[in-house]
NUPASE-837965 format. One line per 10 residues: number of its first residue (from 0); their letters; for each residue x, y, z of N, C-alpha, C. Coordinates in steps of 0.02 Angstrom, whole numbers, plus 50000, padded with zeros to 5 digits. Example, Ala and Ser with C-alpha at 12.3 -4.5 7.8 and 13.67 -1.06 7.14 Angstrom:
0> as> 50660,49716,50390,50615,49775,50390,50660,49835,50390  50642,49888,50354,50684,49947,50357,50645,50002,50394
This chain:
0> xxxxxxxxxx> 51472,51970,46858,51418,51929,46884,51404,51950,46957  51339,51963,46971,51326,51983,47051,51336,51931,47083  51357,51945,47156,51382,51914,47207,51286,51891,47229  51240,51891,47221,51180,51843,47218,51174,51788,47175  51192,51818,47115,51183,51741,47073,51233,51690,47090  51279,51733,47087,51363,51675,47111,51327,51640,47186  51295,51671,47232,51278,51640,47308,51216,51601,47278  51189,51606,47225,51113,51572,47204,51174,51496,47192  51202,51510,47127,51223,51455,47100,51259,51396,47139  51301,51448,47210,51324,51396,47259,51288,51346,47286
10> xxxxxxxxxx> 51212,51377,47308,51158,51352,47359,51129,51297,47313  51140,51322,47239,51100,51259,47185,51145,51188,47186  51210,51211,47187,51266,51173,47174,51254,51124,47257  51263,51143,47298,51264,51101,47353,51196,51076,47373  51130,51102,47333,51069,51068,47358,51078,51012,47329  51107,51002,47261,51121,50967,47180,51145,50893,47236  51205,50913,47242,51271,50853,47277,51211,50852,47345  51188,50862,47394,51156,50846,47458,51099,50790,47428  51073,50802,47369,51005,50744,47341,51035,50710,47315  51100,50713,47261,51119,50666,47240,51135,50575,47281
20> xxxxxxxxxx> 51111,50539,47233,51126,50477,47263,51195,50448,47292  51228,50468,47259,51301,50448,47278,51334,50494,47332  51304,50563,47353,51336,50604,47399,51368,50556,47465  51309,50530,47491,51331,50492,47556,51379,50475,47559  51389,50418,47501,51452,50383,47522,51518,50409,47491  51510,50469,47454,51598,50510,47428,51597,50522,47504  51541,50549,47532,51576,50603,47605,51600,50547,47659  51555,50487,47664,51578,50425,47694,51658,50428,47659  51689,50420,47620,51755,50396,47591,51810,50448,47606  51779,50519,47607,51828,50568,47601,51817,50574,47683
30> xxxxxxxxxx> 51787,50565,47724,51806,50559,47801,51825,50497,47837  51841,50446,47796,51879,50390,47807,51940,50399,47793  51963,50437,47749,52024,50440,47710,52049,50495,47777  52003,50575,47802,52031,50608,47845,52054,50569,47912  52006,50526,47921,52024,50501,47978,52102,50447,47989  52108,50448,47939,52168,50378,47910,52215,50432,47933  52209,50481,47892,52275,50519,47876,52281,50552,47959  52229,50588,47990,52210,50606,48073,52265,50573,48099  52241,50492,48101,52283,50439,48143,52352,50441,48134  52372,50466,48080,52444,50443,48053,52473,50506,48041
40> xxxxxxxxxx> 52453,50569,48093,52495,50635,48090,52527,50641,48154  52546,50715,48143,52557,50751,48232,52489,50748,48269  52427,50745,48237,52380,50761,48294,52363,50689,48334  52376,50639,48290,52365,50556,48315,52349,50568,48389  52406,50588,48440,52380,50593,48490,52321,50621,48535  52296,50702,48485,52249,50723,48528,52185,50673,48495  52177,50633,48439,52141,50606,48405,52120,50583,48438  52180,50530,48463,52142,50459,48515,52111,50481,48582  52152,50534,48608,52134,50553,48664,52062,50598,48674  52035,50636,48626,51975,50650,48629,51921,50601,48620
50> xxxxxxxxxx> 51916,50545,48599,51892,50480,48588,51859,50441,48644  51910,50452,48694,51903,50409,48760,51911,50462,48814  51882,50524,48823,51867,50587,48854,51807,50556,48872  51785,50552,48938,51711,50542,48971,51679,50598,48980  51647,50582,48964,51568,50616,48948,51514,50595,48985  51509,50595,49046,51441,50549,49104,51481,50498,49081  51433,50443,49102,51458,50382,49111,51464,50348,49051  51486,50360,49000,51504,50360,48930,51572,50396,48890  51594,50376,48867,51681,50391,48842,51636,50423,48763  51685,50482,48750,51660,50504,48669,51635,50446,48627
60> xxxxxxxxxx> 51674,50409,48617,51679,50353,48580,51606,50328,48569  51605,50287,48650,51534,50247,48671,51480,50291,48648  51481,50367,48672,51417,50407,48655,51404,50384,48566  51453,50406,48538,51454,50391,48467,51431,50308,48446  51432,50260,48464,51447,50203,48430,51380,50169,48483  51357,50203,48520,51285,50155,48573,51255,50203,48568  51239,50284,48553,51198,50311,48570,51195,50340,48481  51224,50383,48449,51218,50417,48380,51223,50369,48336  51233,50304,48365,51223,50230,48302,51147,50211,48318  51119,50232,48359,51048,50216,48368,50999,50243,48314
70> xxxxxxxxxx> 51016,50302,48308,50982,50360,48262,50998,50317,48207  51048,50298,48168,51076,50259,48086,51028,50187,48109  51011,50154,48157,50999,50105,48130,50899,50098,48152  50879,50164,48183,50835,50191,48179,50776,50188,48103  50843,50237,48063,50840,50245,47982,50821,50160,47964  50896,50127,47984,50880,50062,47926,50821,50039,47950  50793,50026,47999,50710,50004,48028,50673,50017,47989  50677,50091,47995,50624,50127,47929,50603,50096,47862  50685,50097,47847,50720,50080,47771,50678,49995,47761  50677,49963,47815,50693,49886,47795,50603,49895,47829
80> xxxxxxxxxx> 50579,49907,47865,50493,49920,47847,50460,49922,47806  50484,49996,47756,50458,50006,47718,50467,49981,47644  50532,49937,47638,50535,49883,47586,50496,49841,47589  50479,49808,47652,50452,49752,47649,50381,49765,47648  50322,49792,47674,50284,49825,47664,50251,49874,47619  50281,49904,47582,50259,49951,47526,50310,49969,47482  50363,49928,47465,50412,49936,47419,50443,49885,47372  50506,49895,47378,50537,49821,47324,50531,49753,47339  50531,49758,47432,50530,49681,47429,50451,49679,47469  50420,49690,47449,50330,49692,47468,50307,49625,47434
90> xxxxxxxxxx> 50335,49588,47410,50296,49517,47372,50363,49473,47383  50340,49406,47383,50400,49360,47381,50433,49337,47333  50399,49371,47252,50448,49370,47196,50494,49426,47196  50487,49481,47235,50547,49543,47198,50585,49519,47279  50556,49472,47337,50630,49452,47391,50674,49393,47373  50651,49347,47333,50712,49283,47323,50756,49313,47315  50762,49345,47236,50845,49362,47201,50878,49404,47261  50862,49450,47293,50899,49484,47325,50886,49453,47393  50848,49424,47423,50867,49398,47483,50906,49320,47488  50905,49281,47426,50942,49230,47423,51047,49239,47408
100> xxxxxxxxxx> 51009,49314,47381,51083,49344,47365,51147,49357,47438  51081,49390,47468,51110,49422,47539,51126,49366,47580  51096,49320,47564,51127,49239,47624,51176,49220,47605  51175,49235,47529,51236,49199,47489,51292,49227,47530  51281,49297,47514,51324,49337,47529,51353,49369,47623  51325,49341,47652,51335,49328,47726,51350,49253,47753  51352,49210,47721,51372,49161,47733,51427,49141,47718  51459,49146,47634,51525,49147,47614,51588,49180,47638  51563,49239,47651,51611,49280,47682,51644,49255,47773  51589,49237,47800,51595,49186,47871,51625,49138,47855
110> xxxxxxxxxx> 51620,49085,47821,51663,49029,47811,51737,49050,47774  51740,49097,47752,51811,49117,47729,51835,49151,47791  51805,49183,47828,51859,49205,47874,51849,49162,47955  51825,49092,47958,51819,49044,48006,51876,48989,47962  51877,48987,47906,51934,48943,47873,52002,48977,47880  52006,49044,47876,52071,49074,47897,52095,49074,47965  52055,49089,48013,52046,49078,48081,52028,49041,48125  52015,48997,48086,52006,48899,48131,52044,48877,48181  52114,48903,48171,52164,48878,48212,52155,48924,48292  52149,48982,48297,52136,49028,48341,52073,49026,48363
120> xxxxxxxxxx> 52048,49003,48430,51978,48991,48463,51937,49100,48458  52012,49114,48511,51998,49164,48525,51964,49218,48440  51996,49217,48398,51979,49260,48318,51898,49248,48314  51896,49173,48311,51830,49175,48282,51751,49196,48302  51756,49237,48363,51719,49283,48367,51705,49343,48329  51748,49361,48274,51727,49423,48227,51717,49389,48182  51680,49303,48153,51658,49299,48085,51631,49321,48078  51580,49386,48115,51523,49424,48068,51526,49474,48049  51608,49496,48038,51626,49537,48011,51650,49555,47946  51656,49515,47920,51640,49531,47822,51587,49504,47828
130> xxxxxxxxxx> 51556,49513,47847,51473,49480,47821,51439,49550,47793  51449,49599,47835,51399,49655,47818,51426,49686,47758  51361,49734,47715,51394,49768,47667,51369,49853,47696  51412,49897,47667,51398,49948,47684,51346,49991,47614  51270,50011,47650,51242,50008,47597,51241,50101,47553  51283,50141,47606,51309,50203,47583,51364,50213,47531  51417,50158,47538,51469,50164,47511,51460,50120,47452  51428,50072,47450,51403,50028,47385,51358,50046,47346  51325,50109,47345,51275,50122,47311,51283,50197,47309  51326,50216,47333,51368,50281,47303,51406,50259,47244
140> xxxxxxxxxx> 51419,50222,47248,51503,50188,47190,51454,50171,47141  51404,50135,47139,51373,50113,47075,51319,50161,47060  51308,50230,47090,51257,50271,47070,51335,50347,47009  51382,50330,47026,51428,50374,47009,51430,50345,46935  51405,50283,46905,51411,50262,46843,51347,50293,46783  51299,50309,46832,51239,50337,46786,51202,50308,46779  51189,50323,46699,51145,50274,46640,51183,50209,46619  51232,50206,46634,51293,50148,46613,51277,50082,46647  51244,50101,46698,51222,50030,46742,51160,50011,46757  51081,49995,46735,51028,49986,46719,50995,49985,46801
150> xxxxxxxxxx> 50931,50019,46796,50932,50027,46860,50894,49976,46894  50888,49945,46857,50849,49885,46896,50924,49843,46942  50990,49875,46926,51046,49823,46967,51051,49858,47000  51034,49923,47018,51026,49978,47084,50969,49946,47133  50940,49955,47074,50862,49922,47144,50871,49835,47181  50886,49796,47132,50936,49738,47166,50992,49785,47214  51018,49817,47196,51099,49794,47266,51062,49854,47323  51028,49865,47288,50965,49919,47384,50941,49869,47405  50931,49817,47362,50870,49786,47406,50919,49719,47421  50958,49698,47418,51005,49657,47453,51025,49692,47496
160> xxxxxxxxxx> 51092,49751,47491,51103,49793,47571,51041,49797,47617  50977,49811,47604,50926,49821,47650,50907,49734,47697  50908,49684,47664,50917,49646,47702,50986,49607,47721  51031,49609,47672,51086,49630,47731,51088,49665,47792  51072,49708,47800,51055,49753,47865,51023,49712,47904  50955,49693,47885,50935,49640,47920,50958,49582,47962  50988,49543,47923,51038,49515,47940,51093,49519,47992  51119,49583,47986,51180,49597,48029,51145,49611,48097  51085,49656,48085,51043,49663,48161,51042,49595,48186  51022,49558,48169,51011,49502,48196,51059,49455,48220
170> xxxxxxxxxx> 51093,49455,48181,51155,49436,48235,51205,49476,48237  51182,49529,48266,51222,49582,48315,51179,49569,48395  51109,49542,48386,51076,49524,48438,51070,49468,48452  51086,49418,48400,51096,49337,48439,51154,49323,48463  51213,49366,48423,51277,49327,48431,51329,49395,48469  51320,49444,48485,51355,49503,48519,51327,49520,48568  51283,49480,48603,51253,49531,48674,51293,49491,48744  51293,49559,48785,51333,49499,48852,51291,49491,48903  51297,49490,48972,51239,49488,49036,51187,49507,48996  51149,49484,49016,51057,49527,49024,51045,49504,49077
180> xxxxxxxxxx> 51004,49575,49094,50963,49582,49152,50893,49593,49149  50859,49545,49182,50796,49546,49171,50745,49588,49178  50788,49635,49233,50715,49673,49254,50720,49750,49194  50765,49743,49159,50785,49778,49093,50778,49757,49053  50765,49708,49050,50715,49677,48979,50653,49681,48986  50640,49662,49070,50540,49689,49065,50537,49748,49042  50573,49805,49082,50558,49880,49063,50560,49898,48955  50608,49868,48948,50604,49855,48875,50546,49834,48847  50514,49781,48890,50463,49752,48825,50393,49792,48850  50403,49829,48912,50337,49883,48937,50332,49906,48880
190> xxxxxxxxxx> 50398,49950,48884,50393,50003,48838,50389,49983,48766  50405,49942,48728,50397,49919,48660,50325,49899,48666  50299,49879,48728,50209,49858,48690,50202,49921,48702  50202,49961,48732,50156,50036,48742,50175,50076,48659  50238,50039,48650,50244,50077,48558,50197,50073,48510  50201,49971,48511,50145,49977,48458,50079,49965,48494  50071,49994,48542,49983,50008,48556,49984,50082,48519  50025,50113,48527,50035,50180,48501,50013,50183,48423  50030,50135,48383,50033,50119,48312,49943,50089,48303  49937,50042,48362,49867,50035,48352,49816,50067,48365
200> xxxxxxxxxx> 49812,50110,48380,49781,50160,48429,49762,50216,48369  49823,50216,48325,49817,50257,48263,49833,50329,48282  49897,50337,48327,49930,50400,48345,49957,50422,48292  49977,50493,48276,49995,50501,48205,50065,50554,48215  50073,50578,48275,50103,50619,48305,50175,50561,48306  50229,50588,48285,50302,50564,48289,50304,50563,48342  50315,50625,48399,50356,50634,48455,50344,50596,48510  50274,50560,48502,50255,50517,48552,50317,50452,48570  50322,50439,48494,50354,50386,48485,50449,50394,48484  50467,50448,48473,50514,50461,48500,50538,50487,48563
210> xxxxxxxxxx> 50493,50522,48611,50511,50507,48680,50515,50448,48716  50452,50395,48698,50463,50327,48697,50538,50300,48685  50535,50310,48629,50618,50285,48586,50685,50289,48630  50672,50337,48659,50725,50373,48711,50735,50322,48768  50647,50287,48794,50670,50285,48848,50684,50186,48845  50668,50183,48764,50678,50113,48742,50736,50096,48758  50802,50150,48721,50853,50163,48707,50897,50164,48797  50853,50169,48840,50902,50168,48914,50905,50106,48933  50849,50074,48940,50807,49996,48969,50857,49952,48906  50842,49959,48832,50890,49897,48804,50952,49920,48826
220> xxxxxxxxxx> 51002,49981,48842,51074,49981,48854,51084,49958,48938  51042,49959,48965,51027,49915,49026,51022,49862,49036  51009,49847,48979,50974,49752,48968,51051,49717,48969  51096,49736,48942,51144,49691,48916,51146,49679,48827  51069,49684,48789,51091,49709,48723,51104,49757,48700  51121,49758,48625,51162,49821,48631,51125,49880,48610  51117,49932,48619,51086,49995,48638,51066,50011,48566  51102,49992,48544,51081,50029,48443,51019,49973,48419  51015,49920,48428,50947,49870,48409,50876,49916,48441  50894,49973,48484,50838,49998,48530,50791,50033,48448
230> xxxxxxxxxx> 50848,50052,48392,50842,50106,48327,50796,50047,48312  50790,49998,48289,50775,49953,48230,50704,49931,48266  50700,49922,48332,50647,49881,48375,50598,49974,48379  50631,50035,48404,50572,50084,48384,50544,50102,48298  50576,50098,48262,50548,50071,48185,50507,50038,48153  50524,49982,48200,50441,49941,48181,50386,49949,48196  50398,49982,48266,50309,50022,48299,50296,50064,48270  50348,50127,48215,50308,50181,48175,50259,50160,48110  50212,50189,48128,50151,50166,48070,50183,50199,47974  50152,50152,47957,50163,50140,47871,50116,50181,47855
240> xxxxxxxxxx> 50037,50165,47875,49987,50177,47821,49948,50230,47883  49913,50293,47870,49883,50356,47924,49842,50298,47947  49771,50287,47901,49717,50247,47932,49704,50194,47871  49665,50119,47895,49655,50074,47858,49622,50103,47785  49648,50075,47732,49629,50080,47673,49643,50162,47647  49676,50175,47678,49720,50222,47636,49734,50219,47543  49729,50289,47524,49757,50274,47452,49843,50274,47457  49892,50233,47405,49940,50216,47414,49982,50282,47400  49952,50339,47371,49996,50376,47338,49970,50431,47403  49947,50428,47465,49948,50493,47524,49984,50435,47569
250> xxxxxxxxxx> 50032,50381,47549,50071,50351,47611,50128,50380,47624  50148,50430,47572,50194,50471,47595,50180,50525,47649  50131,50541,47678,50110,50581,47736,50107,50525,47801  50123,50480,47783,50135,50441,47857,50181,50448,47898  50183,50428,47973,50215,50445,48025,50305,50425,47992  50292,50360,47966,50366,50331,47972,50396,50373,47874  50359,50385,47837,50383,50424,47772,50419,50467,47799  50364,50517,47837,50409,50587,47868,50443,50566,47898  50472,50537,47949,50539,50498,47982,50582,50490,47955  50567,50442,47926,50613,50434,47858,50655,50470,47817
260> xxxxxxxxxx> 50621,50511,47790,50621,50591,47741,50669,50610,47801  50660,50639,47868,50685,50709,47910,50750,50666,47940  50764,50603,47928,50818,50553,47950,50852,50564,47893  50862,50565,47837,50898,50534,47779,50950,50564,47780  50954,50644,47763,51018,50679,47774,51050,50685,47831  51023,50699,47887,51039,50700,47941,51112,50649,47955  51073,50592,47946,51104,50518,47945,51165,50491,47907  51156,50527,47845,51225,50526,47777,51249,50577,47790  51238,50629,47803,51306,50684,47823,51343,50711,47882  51294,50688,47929,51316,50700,47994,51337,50622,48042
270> xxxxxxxxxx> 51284,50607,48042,51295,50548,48091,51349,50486,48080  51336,50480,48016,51379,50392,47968,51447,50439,47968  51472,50487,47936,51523,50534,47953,51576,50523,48033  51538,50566,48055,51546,50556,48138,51555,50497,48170  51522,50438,48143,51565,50375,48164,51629,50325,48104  51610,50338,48058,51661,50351,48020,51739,50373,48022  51750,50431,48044,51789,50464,48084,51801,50455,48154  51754,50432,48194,51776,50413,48244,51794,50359,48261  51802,50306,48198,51809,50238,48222,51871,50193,48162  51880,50246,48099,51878,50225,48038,51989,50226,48048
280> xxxxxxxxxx> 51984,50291,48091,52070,50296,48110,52095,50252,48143  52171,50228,48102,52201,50177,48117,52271,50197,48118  52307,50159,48162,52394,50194,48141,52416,50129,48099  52462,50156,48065,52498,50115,48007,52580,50112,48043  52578,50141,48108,52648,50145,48123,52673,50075,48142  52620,50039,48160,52692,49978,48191,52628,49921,48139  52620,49936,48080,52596,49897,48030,52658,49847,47990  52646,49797,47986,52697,49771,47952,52701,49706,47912  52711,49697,47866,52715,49618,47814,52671,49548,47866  52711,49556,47939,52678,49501,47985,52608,49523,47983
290> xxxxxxxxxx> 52569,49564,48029,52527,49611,48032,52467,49592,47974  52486,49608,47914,52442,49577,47851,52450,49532,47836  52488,49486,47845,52481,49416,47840,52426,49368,47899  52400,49398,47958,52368,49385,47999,52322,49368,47982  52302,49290,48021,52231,49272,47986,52195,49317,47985  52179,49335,48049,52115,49369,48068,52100,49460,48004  52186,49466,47999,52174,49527,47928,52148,49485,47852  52197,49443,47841,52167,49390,47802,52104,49379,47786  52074,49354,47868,52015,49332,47850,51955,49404,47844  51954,49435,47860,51926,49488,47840,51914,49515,47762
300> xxxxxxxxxx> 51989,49547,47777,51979,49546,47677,51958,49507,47622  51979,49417,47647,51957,49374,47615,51872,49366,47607  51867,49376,47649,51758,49397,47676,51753,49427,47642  51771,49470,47634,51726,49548,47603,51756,49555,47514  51799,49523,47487,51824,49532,47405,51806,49435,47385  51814,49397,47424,51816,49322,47392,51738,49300,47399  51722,49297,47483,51652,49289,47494,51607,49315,47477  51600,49403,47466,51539,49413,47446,51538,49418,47377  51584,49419,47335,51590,49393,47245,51552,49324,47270  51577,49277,47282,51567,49186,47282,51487,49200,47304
310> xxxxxxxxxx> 51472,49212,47348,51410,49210,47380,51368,49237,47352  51362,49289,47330,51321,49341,47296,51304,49309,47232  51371,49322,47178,51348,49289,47133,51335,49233,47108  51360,49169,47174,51339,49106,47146,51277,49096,47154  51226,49107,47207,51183,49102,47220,51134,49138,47179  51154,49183,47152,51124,49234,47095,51116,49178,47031  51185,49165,47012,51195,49104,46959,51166,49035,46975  51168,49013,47027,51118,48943,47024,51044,48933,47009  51009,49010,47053,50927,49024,47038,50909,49047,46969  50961,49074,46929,50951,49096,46866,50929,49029,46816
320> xxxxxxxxxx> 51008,48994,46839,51009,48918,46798,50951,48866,46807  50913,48901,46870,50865,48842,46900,50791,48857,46851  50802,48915,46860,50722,48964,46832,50698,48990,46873  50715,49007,46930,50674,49051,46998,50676,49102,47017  50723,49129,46954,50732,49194,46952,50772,49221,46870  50732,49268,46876,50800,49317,46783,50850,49353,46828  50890,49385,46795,50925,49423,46803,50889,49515,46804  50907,49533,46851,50883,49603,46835,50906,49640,46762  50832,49672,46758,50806,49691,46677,50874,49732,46640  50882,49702,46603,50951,49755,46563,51036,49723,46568
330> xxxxxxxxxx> 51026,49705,46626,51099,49693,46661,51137,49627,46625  51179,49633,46619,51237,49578,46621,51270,49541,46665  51296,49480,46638,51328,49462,46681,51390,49480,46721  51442,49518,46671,51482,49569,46694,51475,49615,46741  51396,49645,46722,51386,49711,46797,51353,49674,46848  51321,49623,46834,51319,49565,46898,51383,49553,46940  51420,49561,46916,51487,49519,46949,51507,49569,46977  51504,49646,46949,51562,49711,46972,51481,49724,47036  51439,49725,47037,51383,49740,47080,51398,49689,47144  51412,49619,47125,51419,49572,47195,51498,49599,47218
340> xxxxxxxxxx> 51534,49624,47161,51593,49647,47219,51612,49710,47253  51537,49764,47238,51538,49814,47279,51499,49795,47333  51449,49721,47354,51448,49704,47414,51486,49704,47451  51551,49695,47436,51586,49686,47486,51618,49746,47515  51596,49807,47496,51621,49867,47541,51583,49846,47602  51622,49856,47664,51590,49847,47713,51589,49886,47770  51625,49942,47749,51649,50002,47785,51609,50008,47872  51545,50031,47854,51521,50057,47946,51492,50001,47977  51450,49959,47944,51441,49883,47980,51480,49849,48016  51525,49844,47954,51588,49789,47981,51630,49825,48020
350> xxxxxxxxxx> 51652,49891,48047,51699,49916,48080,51638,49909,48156  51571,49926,48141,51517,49918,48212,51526,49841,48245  51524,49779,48195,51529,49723,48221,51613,49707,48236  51650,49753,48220,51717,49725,48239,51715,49758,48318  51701,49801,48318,51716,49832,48384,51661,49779,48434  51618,49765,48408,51564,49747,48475,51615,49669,48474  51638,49646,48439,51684,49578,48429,51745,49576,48475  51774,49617,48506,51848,49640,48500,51848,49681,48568  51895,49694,48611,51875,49746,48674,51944,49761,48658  52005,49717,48616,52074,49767,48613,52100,49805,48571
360> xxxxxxxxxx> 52122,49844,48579,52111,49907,48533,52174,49873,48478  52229,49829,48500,52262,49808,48452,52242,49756,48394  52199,49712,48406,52139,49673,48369,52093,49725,48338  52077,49779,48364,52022,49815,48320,52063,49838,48265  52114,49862,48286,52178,49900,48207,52188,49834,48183  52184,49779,48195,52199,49731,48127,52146,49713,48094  52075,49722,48129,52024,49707,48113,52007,49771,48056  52023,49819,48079,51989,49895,48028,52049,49875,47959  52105,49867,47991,52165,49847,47923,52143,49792,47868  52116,49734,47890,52073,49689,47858,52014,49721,47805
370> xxxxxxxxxx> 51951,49759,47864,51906,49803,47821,51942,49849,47782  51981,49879,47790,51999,49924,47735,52028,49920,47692  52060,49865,47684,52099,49811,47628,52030,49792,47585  52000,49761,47613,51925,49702,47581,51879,49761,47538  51880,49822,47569,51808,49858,47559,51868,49909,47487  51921,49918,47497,51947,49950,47443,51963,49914,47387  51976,49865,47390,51990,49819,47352,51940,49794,47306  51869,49788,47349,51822,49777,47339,51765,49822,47285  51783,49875,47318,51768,49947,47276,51812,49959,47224  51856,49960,47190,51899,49956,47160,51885,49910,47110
380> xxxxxxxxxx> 51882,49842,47113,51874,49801,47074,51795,49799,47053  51740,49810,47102,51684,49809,47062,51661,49876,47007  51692,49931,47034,51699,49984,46973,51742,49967,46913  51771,49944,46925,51810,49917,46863,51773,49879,46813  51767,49815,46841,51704,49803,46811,51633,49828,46774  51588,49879,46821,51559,49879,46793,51584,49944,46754  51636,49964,46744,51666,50015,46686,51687,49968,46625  51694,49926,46638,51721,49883,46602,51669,49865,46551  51586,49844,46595,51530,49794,46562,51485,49867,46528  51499,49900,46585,51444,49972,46568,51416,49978,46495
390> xxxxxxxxxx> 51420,49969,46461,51384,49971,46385,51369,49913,46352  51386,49842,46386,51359,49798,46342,51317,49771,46399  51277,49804,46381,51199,49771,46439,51190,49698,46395  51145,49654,46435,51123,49590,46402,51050,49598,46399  51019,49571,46373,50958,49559,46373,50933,49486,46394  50991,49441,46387,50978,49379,46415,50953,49371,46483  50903,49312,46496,50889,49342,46557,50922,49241,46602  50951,49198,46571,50961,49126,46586,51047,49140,46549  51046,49104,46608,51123,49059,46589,51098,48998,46542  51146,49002,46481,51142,48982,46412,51212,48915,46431
């Protein structure tokens, strides 16, 4: 066989896995796992220590987690735009089931880990940490099943993570910001109206809006909020539609499609990676029986495997029983249940809100020990499941 076809078949093979749906989140898992193992070798030390290496007035770390988390939540802006506007959740029948789901499912998980941590004033600043789901690693795991899992319970658990996301922005900005300064919030809101005058104006040119973005991105890390909301707040000024009354099928030539599109990989193989790895390593050395018995690990895991099962699917199950909603087309109640418990992977959210929660690095290792308990556990058991339901789809669409 020539050494062309063998180099053809490689380039086919890795274009194959780069589009595939599930790529993101194996590479999300297999650089969580490097980073585990990183922490817990001989190199542990240069690990940590390249981490907190300054870089200007920014530690590796910070660059990573305030400045290359801007770009990921940039994307979800996009992502959660263009749902709501020209996609799944564009009407307020295809948002109940999945946005009544996502409250379910951010709310339960908070009261399980404020019931574990009640006693401790200081803990209960990270309840919003099983709240989030990670929507790379949850929709990698249930795209690895195929035809086995009906895709209308794909398009439900996208369109719950997408406002999940929502969600977590939002109180990452009501409930995680410290000082603000005002004259950094004017410069912020200059520059955010000059965005969407930009949008109204009917600019069609990206780069406008990303030099903008840039300088959004200095003024909010100035403000006192946190520098990555700068991603989600330049998102909304990128235009949907070129010019009014557009046909729906050239909205893919819009400013924020192409964004979108030239973000996607970028974002799943490089960027979510890179903080992944830079945040995901933990030492297991002075881990111990006490250690996991800790509310605050407790309550974590308990969030992310008890709460977002309870939350997800009760709230799923009460609107069904009510009539205000079916069940997505095909599905069961079984892959209902293994789908609400791959919400609870919570992998890059919940490790972003633990850190903005937390300034000690010994609280953040019980906090990542918690997430990585909840989100494996979590993953684990909802594959099971839906390996379990995978062929007896229902057609029922009411609880009987």
């Amino acid at each position: 066989m020539s050494s062309t076809v063998i180099k053809g078949r490689i380039q086919s093979t890795l274009r194959h896995f780069l589009d595939a749906e599930a790529s993101g989140g194996i590479v999300l898992m297999a650089v969580a796992v490097l980073a585990i193992v990183t922490a817990n070798s001989a190199l542990a030390e240069s690990y940590f220590h390249v981490l907190h290496v300054d870089l200007g007035p920014l530690s590796l770390q910070h660059w990573i987690n305030d400045a290359l988390m801007a770009v990921f939540f940039l994307l979800v802006g996009l992502e959660i735009k263009r749902e709501m506007l020209d996609g799944q959740l564009s009407s307020w029948s295809r948002r109940i089931l999945p946005g009544a789901a996502a409250a379910g499912g951010m709310l339960l998980p908070a009261l399980f880990y404020v019931f574990f941590n009640r006693d401790d004033p200081s803990s209960l600043r990270g309840w919003a940490i099983p709240t989030a789901t990670d929507i790379a690693f949850a929709l990698g795991v249930i795209s690895l099943f195929g035809s086995r899992v009906p895709a209308s319970l794909k398009i439900f658990l996208a369109a719950l993570a997408i406002i999940d996301d929502l969600g977590a922005v939002i109180v990452i900005a009501l409930f995680y910001t410290t000082d603000l300064s005002l004259m950094a919030l004017i410069g912020a809101a200059v520059v955010l109206c000059t965005l969407f005058a930009l949008n109204r104006m009917g600019v069609k040119a990206v780069w406008p809006y990303l030099v903008l973005g840039a300088v959004l991105w200095l003024s909010i890390f100035a403000s006192g909020i946190h520098a990555t909301l700068s991603g989600v707040m330049l998102a909304l000024s990128i235009p949907l539609k070129i010019t009014p009354g557009t046909p729906e099928a050239s909205h893919a030539e819009s400013p924020l499609h192409k964004l979108e599109h030239a973000l996607h990989k970028p974002v799943a193989f490089i960027i979510v990676p890179i903080f992944g790895f830079a945040n995901a390593g933990v030492s297991f050395t002075n881990v111990t029986m006490e250690v996991l018995a800790e509310p605050l690990t407790i309550g974590v895991a308990a969030g992310l495997v008890l709460g977002k099962l309870i939350g997800v699917l009760g709230v799923v199950a009460i609107l069904v029983k009510l009539g205000l909603a079916d069940l997505p087309a095909k599905a069961s109640w079984g892959q209902m249940a293994g789908t609400a418990l791959l919400c609870g992977i919570g992998f890059t959210m919940s490790l972003f809100i633990g850190l903005l929660a937390f300034d000690d690095p010994a609280i953040q290792d019980h906090v990542k020990i918690g997430i990585l308990l909840g989100s494996v556990t979590s993953g684990m058991l909802g594959a099971t499941f839906l390996l379990m339901f995978g062929r007896r789809t229902s057609s029922a669409t009411r609880l009987r």
